[in-house]
C-alpha positions as CSV (number, residue, x, y, z in Angstrom):
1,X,18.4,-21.5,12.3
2,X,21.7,-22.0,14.9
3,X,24.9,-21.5,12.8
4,X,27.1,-21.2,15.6
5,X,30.1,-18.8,14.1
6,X,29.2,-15.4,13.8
7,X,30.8,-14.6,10.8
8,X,29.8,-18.1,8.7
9,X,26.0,-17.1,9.8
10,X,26.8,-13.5,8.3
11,X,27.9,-15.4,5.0
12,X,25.0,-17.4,4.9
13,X,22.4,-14.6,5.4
14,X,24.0,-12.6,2.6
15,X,24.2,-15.4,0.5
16,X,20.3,-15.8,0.9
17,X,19.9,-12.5,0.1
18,X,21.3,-13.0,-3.5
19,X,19.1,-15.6,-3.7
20,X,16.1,-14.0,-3.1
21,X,15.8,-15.0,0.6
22,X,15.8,-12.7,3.3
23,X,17.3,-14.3,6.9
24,X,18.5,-11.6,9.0
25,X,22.0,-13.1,10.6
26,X,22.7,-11.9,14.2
27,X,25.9,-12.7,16.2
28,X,27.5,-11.9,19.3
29,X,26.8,-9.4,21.3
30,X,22.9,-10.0,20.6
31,X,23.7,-13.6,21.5
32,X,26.2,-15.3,23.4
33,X,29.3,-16.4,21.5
34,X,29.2,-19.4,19.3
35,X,25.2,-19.2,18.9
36,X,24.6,-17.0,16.2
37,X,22.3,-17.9,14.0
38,X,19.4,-16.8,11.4
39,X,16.0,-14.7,12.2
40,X,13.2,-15.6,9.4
41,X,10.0,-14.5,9.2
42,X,6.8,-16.4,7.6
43,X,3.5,-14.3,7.3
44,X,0.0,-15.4,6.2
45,X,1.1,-13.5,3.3
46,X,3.5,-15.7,2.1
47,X,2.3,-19.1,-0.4
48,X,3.5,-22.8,0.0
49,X,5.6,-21.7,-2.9
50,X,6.9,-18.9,-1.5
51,X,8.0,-21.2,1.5
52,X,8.9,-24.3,-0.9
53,X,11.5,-21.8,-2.6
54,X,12.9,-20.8,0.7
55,X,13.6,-24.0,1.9
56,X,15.4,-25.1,-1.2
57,X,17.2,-22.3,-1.3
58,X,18.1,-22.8,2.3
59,X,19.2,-25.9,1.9
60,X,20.8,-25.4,-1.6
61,X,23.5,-22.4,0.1
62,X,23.6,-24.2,3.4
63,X,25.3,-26.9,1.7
64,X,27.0,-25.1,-0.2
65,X,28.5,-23.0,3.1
66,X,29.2,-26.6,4.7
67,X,26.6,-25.6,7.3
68,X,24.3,-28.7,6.0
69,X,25.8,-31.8,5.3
């Protein structure tokens, strides 16, 4: 997920967290300025709930960030 600032994408990724959400955020110098952005992970572990919940939650914070509009 593209976020752009480093430190917003570092906000969002701990804000996940509290939700239950993991999304690693990585920034600058991993990759260039003004692209950082969110690493997730979907296994064949995970349900269509588990996925359901993270996309809510997604959505829920990243509006709530002003990252989704």
């Amino acid at each position: 997920v593209i976020v752009g600032d480093g430190r917003l994408a570092m906000e969002f990724s701990r804000a996940l967290f509290n939700e239950g959400v993991l999304a690693t955020g990585i920034a600058f110098p991993t990759v260039p300025e003004g692209k950082a952005r969110l690493r997730t992970i979907m296994t064949a572990t995970h349900t269509r709930a588990d996925l359901e919940q993270a996309l809510e939650v997604l959505g829920r914070v990243g509006k709530k960030l002003g990252i989704i509009s």
